[in-house]
PyMOL Python script that loads the backbone (N, CA, C, O; Angstrom):
from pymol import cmd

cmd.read_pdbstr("""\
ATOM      1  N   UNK A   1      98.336 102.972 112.136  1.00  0.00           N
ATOM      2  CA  UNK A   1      98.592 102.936 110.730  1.00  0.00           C
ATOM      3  C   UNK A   1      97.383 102.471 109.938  1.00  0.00           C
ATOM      4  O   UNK A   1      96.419 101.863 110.404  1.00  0.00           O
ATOM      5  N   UNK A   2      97.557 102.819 108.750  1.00  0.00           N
ATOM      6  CA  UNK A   2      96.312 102.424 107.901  1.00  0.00           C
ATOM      7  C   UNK A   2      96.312 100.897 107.299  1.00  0.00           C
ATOM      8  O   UNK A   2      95.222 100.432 106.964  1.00  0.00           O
ATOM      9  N   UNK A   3      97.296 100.237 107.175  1.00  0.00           N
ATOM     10  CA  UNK A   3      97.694  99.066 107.102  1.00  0.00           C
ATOM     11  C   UNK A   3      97.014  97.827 108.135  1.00  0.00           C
ATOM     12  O   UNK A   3      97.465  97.740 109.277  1.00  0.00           O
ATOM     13  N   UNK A   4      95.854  96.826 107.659  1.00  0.00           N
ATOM     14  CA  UNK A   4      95.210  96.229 108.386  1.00  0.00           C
ATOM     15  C   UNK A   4      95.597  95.472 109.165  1.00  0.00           C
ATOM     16  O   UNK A   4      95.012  95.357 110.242  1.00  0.00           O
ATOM     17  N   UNK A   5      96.806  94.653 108.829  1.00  0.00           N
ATOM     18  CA  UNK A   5      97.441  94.053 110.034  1.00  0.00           C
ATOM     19  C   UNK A   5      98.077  94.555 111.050  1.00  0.00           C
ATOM     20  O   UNK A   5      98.499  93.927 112.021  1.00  0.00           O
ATOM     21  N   UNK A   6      98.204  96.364 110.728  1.00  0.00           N
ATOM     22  CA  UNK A   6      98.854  97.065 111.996  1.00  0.00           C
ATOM     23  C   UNK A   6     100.316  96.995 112.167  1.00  0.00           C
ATOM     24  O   UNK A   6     100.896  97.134 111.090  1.00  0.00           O
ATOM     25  N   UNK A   7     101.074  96.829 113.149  1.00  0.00           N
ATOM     26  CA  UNK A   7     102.263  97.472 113.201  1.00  0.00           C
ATOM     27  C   UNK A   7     102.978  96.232 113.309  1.00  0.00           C
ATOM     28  O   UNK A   7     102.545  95.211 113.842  1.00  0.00           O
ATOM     29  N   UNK A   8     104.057  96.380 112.790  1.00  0.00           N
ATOM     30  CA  UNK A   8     105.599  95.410 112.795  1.00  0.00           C
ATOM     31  C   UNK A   8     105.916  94.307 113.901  1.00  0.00           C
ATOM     32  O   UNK A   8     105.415  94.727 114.943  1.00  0.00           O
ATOM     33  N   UNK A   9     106.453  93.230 114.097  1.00  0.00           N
ATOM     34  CA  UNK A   9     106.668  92.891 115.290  1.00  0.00           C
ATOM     35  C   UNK A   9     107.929  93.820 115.707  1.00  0.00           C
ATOM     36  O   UNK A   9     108.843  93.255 116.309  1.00  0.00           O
ATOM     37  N   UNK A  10     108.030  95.028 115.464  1.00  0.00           N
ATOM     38  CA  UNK A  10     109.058  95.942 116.139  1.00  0.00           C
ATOM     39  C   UNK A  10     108.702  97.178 116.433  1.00  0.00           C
ATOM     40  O   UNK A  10     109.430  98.028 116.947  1.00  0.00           O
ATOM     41  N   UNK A  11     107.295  97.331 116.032  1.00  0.00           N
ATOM     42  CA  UNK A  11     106.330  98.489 116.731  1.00  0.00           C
ATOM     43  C   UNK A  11     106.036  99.236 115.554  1.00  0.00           C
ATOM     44  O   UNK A  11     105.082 100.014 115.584  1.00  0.00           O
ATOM     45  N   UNK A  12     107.076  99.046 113.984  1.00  0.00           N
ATOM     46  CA  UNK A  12     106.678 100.009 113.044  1.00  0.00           C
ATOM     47  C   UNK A  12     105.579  99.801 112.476  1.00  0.00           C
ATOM     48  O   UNK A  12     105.164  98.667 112.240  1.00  0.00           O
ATOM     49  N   UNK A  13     104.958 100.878 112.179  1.00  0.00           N
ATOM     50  CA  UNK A  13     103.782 101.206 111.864  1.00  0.00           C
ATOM     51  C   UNK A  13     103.903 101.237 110.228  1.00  0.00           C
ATOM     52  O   UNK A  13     105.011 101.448 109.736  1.00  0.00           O
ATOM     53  N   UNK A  14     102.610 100.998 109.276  1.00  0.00           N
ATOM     54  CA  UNK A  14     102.991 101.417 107.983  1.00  0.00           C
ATOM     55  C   UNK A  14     104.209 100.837 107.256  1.00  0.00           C
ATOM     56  O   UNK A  14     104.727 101.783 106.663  1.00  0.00           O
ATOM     57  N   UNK A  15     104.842  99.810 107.051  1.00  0.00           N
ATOM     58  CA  UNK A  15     106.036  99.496 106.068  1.00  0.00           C
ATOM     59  C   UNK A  15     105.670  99.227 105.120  1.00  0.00           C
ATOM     60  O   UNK A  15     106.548  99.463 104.290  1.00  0.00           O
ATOM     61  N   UNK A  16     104.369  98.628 104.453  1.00  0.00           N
ATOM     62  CA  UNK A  16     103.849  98.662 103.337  1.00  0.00           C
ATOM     63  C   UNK A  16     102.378  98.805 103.181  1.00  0.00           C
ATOM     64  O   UNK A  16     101.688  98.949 104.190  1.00  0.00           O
ATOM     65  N   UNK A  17     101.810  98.775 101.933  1.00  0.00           N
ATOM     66  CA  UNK A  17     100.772  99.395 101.915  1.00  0.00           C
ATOM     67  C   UNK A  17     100.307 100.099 100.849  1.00  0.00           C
ATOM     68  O   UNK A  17      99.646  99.725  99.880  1.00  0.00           O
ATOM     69  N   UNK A  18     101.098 102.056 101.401  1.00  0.00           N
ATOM     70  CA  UNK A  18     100.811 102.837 101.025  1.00  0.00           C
ATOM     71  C   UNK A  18     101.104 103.031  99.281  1.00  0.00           C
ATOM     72  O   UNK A  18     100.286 102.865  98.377  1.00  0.00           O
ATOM     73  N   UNK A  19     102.064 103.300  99.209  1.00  0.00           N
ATOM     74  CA  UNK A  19     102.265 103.422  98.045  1.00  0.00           C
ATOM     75  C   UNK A  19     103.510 102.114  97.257  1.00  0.00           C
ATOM     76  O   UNK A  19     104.080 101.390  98.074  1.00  0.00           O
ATOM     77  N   UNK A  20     103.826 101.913  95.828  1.00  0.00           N
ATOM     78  CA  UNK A  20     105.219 101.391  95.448  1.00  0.00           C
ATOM     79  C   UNK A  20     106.329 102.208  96.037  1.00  0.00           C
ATOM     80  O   UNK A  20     106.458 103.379  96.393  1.00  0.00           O
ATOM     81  N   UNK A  21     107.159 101.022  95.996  1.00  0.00           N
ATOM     82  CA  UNK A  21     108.414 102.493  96.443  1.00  0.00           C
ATOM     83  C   UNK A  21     109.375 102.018  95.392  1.00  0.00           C
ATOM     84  O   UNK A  21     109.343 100.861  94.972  1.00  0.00           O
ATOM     85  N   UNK A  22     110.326 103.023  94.923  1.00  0.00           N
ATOM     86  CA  UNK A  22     110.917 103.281  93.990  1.00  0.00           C
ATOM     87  C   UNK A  22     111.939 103.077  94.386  1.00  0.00           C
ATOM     88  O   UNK A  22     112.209 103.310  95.564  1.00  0.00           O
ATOM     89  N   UNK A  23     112.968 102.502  93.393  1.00  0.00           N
ATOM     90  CA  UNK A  23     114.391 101.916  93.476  1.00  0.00           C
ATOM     91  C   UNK A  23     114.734 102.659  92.865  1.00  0.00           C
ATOM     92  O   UNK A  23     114.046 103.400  92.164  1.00  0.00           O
ATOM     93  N   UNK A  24     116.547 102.642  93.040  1.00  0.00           N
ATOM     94  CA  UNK A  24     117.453 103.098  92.254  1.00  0.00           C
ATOM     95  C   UNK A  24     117.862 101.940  90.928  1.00  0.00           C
ATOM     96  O   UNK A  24     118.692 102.299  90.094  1.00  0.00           O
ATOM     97  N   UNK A  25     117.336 100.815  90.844  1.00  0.00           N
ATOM     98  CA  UNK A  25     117.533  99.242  90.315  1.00  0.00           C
ATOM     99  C   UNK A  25     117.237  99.568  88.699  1.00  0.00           C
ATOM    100  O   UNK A  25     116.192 100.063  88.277  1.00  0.00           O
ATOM    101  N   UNK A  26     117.812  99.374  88.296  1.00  0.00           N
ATOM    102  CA  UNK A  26     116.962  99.087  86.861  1.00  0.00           C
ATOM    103  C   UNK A  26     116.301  97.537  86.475  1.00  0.00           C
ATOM    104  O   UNK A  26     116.650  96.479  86.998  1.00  0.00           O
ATOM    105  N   UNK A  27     115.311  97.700  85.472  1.00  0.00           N
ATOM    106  CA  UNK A  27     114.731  96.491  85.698  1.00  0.00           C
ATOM    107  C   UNK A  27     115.755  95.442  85.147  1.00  0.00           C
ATOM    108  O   UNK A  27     116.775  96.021  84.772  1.00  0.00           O
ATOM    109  N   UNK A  28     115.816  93.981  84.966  1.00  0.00           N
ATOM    110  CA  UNK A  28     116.685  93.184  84.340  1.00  0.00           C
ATOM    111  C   UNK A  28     116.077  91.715  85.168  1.00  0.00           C
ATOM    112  O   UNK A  28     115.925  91.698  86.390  1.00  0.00           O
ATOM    113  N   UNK A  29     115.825  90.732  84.433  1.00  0.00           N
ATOM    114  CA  UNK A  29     115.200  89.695  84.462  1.00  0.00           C
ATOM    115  C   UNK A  29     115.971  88.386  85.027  1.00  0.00           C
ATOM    116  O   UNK A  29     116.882  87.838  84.407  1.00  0.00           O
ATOM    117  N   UNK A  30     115.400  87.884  86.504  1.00  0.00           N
ATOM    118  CA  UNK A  30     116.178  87.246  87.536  1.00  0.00           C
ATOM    119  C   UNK A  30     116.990  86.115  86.667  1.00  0.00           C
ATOM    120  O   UNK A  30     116.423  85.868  85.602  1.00  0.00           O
ATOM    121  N   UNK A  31     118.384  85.263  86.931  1.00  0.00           N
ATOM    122  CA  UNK A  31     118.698  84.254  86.235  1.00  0.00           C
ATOM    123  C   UNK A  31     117.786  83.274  86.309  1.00  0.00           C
ATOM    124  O   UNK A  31     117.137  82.841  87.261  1.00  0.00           O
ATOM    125  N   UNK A  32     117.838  82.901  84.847  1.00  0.00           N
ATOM    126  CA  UNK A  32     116.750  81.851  84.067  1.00  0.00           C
ATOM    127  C   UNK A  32     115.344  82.047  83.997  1.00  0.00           C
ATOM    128  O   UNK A  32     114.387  81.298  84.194  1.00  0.00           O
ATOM    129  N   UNK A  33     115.470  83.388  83.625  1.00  0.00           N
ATOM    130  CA  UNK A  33     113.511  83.967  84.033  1.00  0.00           C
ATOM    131  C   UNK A  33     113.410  83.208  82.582  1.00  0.00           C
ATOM    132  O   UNK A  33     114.198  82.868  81.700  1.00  0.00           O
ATOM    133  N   UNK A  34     112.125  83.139  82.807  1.00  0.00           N
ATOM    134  CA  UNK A  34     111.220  82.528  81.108  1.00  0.00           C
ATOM    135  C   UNK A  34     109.946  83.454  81.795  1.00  0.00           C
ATOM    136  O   UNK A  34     109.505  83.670  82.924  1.00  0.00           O
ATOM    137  N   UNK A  35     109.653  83.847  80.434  1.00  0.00           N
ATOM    138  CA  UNK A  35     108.432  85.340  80.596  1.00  0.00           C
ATOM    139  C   UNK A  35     107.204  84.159  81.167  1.00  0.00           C
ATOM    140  O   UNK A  35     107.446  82.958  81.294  1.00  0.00           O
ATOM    141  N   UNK A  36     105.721  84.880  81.497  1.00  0.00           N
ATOM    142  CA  UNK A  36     104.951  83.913  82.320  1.00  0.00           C
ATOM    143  C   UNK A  36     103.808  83.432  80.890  1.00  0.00           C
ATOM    144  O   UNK A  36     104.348  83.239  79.801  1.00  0.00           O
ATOM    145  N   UNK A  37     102.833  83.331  80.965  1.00  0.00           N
ATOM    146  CA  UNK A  37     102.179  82.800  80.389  1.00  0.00           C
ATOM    147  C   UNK A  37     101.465  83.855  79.395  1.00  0.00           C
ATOM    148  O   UNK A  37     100.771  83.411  78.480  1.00  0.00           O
ATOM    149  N   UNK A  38     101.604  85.044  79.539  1.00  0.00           N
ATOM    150  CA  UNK A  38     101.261  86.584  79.108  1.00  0.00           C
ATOM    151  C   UNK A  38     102.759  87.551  78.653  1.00  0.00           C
ATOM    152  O   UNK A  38     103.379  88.592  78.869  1.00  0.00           O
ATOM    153  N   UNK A  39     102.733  86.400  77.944  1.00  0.00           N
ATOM    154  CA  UNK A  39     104.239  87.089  77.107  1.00  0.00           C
ATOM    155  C   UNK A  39     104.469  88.814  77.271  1.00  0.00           C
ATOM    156  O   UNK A  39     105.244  89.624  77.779  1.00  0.00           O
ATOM    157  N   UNK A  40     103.232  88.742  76.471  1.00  0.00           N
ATOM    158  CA  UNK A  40     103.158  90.180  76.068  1.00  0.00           C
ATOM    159  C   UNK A  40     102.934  91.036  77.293  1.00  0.00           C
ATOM    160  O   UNK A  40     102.320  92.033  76.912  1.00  0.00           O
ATOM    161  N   UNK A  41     103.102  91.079  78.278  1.00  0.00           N
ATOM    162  CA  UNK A  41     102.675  91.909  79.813  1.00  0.00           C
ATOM    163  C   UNK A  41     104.315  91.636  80.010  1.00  0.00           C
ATOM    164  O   UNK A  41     105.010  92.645  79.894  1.00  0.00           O
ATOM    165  N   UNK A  42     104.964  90.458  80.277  1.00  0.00           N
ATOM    166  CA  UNK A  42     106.663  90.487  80.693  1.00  0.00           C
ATOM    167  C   UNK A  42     107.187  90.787  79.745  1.00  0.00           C
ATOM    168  O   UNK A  42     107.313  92.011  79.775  1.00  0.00           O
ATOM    169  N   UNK A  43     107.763  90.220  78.503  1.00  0.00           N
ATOM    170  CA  UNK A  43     108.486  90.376  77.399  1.00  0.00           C
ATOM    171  C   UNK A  43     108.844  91.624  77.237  1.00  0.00           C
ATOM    172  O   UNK A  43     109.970  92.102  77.372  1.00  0.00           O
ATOM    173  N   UNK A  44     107.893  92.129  76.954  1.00  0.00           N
ATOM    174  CA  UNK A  44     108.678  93.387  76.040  1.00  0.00           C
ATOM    175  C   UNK A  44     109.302  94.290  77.003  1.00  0.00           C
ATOM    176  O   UNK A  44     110.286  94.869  76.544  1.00  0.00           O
ATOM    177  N   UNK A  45     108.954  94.617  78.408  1.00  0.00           N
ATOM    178  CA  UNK A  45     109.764  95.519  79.427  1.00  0.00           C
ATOM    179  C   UNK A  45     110.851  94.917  79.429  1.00  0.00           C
ATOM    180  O   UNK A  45     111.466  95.521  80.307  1.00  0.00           O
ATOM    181  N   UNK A  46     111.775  93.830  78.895  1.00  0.00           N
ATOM    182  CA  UNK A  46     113.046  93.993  79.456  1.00  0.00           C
ATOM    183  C   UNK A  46     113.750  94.043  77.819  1.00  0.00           C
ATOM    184  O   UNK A  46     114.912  93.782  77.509  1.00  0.00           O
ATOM    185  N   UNK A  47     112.788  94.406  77.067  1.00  0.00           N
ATOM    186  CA  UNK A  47     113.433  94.741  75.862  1.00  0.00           C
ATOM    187  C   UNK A  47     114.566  95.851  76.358  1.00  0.00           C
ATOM    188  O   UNK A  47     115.743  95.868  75.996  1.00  0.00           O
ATOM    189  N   UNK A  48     113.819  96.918  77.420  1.00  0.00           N
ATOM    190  CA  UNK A  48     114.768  98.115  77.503  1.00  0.00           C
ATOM    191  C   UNK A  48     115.967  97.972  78.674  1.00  0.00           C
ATOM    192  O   UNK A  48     116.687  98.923  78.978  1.00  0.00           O
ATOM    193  N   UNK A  49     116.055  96.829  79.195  1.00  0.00           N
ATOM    194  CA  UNK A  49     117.201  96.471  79.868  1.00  0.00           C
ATOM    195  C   UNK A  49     118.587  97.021  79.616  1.00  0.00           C
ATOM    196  O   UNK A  49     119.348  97.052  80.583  1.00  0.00           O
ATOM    197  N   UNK A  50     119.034  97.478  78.397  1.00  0.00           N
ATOM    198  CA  UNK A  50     120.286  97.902  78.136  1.00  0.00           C
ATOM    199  C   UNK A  50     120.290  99.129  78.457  1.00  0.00           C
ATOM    200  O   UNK A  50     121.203  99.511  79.189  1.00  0.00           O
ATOM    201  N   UNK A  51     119.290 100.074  78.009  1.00  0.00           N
ATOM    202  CA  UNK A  51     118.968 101.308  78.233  1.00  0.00           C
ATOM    203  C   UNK A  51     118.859 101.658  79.429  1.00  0.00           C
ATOM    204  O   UNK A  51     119.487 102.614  79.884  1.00  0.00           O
ATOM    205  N   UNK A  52     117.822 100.740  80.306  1.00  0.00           N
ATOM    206  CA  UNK A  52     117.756 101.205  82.165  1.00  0.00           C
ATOM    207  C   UNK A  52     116.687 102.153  81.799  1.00  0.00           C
ATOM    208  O   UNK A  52     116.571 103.236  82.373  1.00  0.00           O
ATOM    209  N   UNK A  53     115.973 101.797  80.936  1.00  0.00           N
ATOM    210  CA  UNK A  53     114.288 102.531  80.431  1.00  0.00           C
ATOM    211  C   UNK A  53     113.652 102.341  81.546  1.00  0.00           C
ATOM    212  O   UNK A  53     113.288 103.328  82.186  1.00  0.00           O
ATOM    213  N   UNK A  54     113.372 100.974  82.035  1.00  0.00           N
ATOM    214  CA  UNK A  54     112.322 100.524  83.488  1.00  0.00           C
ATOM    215  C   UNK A  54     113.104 100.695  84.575  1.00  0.00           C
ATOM    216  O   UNK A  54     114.272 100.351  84.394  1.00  0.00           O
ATOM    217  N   UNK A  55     112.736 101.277  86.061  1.00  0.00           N
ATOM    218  CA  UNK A  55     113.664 100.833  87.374  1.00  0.00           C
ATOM    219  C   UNK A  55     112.163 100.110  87.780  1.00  0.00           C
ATOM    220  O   UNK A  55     111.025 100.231  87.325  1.00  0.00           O
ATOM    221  N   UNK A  56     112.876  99.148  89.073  1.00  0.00           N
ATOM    222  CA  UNK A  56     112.157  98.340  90.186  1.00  0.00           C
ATOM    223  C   UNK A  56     111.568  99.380  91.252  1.00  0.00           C
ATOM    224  O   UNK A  56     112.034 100.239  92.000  1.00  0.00           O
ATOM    225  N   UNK A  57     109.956  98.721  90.854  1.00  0.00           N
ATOM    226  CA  UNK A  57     109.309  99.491  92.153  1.00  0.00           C
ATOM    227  C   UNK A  57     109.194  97.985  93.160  1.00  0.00           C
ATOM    228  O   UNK A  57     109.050  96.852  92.702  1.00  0.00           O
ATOM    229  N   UNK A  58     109.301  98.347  94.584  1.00  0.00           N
ATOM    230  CA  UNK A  58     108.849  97.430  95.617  1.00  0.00           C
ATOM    231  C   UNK A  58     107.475  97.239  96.248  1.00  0.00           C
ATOM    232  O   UNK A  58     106.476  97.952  96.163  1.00  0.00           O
ATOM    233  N   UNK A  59     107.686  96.048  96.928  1.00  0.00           N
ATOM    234  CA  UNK A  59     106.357  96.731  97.737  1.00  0.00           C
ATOM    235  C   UNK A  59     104.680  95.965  97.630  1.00  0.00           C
ATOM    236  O   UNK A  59     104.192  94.870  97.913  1.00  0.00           O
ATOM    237  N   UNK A  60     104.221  97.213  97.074  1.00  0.00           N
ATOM    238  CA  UNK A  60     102.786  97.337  97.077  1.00  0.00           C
ATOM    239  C   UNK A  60     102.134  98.545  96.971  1.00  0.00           C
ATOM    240  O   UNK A  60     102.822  99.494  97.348  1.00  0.00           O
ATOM    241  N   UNK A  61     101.212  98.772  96.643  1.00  0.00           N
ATOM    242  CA  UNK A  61     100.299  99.895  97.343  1.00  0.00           C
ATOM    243  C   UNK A  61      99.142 100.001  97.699  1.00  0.00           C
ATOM    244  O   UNK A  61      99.044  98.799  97.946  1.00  0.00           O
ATOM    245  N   UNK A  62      98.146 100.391  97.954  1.00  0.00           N
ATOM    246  CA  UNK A  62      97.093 100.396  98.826  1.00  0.00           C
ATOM    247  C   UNK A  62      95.608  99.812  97.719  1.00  0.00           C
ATOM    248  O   UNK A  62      94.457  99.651  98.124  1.00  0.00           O
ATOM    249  N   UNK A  63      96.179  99.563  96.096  1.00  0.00           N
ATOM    250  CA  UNK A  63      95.655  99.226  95.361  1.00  0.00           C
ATOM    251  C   UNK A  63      95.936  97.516  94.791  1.00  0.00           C
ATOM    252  O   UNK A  63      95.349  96.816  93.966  1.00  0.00           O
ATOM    253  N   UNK A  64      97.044  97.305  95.626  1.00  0.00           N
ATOM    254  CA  UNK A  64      97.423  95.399  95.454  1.00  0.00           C
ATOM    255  C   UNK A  64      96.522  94.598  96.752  1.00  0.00           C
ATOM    256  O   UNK A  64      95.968  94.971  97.786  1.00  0.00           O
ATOM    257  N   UNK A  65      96.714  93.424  96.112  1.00  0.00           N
ATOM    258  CA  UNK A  65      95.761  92.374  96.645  1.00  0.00           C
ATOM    259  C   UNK A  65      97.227  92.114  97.959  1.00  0.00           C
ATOM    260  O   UNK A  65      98.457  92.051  97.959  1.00  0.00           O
ATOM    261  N   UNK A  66      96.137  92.042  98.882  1.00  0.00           N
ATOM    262  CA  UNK A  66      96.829  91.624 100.255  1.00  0.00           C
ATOM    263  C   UNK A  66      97.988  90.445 100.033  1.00  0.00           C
ATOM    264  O   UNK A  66      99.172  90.644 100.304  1.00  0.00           O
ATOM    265  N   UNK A  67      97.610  89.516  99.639  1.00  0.00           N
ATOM    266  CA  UNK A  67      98.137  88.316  99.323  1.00  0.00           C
ATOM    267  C   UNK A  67      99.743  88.455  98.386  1.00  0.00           C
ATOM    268  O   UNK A  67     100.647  87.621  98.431  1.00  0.00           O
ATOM    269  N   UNK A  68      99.744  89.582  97.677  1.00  0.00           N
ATOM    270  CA  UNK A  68     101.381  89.612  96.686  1.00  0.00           C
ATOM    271  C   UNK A  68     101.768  90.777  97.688  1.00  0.00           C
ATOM    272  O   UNK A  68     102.807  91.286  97.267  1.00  0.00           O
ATOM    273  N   UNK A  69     101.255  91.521  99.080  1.00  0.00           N
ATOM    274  CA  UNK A  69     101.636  92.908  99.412  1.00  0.00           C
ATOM    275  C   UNK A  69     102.869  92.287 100.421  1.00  0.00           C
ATOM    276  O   UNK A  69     102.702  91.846 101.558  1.00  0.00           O
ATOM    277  N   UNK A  70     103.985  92.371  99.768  1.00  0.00           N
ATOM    278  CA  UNK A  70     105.579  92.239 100.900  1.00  0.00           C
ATOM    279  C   UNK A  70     106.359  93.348 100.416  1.00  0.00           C
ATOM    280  O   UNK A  70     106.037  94.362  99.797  1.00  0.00           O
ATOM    281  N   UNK A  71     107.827  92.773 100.987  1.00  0.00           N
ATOM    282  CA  UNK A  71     109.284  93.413 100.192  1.00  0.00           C
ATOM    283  C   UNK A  71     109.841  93.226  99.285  1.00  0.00           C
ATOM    284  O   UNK A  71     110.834  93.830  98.878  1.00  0.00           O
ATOM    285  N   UNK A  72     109.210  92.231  98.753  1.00  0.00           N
ATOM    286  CA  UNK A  72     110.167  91.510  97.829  1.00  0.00           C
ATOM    287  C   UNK A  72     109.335  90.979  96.649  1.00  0.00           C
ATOM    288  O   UNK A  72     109.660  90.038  95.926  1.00  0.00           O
ATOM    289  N   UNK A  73     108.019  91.847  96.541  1.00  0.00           N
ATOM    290  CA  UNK A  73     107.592  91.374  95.413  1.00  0.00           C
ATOM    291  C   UNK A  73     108.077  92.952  94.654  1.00  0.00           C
ATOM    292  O   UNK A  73     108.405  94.062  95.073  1.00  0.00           O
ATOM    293  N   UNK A  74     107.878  92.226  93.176  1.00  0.00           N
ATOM    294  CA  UNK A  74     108.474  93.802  92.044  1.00  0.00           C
ATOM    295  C   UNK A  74     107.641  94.010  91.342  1.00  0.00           C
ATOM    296  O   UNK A  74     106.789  93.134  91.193  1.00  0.00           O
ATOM    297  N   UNK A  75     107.543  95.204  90.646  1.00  0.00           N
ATOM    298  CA  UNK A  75     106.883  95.946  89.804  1.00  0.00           C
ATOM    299  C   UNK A  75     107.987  96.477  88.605  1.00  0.00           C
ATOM    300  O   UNK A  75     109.082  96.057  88.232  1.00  0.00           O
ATOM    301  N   UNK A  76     107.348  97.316  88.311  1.00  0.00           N
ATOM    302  CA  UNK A  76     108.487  98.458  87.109  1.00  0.00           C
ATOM    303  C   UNK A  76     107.329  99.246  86.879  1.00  0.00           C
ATOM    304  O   UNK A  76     106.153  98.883  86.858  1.00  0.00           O
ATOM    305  N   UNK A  77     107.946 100.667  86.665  1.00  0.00           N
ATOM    306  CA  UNK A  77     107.728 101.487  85.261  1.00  0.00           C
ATOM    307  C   UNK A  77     108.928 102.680  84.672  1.00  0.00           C
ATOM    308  O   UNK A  77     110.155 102.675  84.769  1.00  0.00           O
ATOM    309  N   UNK A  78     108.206 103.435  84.187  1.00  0.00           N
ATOM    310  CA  UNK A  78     109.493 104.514  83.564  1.00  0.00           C
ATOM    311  C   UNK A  78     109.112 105.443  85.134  1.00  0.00           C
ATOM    312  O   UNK A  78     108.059 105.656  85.735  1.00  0.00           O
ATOM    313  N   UNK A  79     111.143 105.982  85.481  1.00  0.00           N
ATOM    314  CA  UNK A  79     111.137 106.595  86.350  1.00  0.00           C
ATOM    315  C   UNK A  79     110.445 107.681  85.993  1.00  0.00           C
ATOM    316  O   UNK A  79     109.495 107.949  86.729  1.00  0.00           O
ATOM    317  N   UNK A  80     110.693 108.585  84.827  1.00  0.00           N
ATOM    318  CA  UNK A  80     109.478 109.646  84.506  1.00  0.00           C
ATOM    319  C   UNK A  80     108.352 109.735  84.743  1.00  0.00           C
ATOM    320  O   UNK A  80     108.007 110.903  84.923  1.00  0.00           O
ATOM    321  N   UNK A  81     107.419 108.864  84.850  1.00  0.00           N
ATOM    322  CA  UNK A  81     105.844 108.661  84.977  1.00  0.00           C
ATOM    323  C   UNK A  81     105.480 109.051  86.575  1.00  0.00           C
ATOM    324  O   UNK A  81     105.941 108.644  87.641  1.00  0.00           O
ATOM    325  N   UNK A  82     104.573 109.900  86.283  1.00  0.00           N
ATOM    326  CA  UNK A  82     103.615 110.534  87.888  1.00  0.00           C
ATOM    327  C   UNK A  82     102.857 109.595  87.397  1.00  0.00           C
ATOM    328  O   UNK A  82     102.495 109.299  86.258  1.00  0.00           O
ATOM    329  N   UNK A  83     102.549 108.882  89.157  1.00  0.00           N
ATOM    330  CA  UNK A  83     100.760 107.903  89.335  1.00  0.00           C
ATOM    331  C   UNK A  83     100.923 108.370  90.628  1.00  0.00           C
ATOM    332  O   UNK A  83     101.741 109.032  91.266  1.00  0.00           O
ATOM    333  N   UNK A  84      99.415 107.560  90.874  1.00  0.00           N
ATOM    334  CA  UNK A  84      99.265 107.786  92.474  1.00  0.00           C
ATOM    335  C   UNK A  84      99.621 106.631  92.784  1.00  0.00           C
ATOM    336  O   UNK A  84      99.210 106.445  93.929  1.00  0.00           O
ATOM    337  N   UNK A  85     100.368 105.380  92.272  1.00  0.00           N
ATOM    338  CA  UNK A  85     100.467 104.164  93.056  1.00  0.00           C
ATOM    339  C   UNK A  85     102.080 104.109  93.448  1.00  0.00           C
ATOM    340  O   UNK A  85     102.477 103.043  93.918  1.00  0.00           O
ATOM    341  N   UNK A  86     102.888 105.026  93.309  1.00  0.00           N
ATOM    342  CA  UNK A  86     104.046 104.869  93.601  1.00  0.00           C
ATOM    343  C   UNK A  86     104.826 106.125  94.555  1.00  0.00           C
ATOM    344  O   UNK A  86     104.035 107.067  94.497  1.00  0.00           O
ATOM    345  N   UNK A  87     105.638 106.410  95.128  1.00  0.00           N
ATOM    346  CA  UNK A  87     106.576 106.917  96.209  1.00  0.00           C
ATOM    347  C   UNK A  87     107.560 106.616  96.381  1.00  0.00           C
ATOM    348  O   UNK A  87     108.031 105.635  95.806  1.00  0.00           O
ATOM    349  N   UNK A  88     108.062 107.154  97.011  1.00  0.00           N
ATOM    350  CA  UNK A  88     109.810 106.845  97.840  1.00  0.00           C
ATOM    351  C   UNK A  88     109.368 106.761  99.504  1.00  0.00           C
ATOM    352  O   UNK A  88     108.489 107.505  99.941  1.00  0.00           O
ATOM    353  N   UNK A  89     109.918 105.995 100.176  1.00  0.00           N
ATOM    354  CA  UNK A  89     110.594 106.385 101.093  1.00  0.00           C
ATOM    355  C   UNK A  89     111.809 106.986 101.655  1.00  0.00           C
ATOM    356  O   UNK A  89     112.882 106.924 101.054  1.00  0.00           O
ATOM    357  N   UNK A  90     111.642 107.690 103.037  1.00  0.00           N
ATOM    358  CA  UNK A  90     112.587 108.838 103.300  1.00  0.00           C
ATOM    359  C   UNK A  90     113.117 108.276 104.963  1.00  0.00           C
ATOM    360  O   UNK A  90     112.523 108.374 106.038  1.00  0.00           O
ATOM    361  N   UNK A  91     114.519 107.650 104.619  1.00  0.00           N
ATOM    362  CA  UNK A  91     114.858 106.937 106.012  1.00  0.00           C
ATOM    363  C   UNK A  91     115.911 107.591 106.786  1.00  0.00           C
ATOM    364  O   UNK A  91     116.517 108.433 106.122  1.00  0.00           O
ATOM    365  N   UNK A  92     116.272 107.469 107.875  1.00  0.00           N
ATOM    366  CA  UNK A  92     117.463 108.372 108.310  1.00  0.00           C
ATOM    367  C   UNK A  92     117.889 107.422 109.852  1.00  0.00           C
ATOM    368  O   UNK A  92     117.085 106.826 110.569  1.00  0.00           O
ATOM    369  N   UNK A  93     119.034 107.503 109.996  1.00  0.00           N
ATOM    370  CA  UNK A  93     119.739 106.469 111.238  1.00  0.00           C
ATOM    371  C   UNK A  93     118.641 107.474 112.515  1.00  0.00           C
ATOM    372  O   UNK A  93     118.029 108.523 112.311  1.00  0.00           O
ATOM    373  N   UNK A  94     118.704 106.930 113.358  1.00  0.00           N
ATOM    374  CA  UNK A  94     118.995 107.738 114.905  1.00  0.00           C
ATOM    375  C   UNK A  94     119.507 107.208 116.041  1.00  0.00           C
ATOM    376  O   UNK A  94     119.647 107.911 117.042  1.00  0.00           O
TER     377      UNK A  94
END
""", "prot")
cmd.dss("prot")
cmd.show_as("cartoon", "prot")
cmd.util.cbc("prot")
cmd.orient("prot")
């Protein structure tokens, strides 16, 4: 995998990295969020909270700093928008 630490302690290869991955989530602000010190970068995205304007991207992509790259850090944008920093994954039982 292209991922520098290499594979999973379960052999998977690649779980993050590559691209954001895209939720079905809309964005909406954890209980008792207070915006960070850059109002203006948090604030106004959850203006559209009622609407479901923003969904949750996960992740990372091959353009984040090693250090925030997990599962459980978030992003947003409008599901409409093509970039190269975001994707889906495509999972299936076997």
């Amino acid at each position: 995998g292209a991922y520098p630490a290499g594979a999973s302690a379960y052999g998977v290869e690649q779980m993050l990295g590559d691209v954001w991955e895209w939720t079905s989530s809309p964005l909406r602000p954890w209980p008792g969020f207070s915006p960070m010190v850059y109002k203006q970068y948090s604030e106004p995205f959850f203006e559209g909270v009622a609407t479901g304007e923003y969904r949750v991207l996960r992740g990372g992509s091959w353009a984040v700093a090693s250090g925030i790259l997990r599962p459980s850090f978030r992003n947003w944008d409008h599901p409409i928008r093509r970039q190269i920093f975001s994707g889906v994954r495509l999972a299936w039982d076997v």
